[in-house]
C-alpha positions as CSV (number, residue, x, y, z in Angstrom):
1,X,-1.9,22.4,-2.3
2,X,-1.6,25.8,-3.7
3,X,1.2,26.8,-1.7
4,X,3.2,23.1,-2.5
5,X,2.4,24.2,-6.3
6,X,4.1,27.4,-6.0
7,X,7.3,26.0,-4.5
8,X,7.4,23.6,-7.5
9,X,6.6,25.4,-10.0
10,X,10.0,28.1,-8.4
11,X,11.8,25.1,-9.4
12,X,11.1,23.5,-12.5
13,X,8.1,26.4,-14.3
14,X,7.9,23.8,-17.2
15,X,6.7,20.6,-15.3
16,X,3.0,19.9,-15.4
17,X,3.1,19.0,-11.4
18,X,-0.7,18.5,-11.5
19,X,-0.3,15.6,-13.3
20,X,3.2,14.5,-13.3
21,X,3.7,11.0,-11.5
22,X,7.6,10.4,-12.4
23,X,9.5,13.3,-10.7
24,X,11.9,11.6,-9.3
25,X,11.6,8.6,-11.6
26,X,12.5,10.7,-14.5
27,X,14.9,13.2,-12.6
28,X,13.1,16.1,-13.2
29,X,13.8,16.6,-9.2
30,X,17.5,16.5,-8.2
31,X,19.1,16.1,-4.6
32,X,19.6,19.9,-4.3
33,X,15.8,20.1,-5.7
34,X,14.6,17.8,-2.7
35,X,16.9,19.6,-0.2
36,X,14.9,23.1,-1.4
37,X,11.3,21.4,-1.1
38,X,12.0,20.3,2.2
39,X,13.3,23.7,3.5
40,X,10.3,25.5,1.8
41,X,7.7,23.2,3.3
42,X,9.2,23.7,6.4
43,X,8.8,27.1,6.2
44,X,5.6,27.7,4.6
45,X,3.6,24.6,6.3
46,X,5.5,24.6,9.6
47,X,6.5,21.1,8.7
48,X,9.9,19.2,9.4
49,X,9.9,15.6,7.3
50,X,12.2,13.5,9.1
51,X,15.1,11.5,7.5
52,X,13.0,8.6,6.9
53,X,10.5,10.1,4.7
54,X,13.3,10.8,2.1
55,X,12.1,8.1,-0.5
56,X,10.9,8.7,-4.0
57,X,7.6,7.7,-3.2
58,X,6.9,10.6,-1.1
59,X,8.5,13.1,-3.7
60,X,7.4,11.6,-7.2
61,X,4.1,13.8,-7.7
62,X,3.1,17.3,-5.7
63,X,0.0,14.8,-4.9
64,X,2.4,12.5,-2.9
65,X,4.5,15.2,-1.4
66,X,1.0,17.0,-0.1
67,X,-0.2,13.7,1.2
68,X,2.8,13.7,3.1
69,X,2.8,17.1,4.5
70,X,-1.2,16.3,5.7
71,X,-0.1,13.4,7.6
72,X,3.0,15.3,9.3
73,X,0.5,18.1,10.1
74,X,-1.7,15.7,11.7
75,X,1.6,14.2,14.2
């Protein structure tokens, strides 16, 4: 989670990502923001997320977007 918060927090240093629920909801995270994120995760966690994880669920709170990198892992 460490390395997820570190990605973020290159991004947007001002969010609270620990306990922020809304990023996409409140547009903190933009397209170009998401496009990043998955690039980074795919370098640092060896991880590709497909297409069809591209919701906001997925990408609303570093807690979500971790959840989803654990379950890729796991693939």
């Amino acid at each position: 989670m460490e390395d997820l918060l570190e990605i973020l927090e290159e991004l947007h240093d001002d969010v609270d990502y620990e306990t922020c629920t809304t990023l996409i909801d409140d547009k903190i995270l933009d397209s170009f923001d998401i496009v990043t994120i998955v690039a980074e995760v795919n370098n640092v966690f060896d991880v590709q997320i497909p297409a069809e994880e591209l919701i906001p669920e997925n990408f609303n709170s570093a807690k979500a977007l971790y959840a989803l990198i654990e379950r890729l892992e796991d693939e």
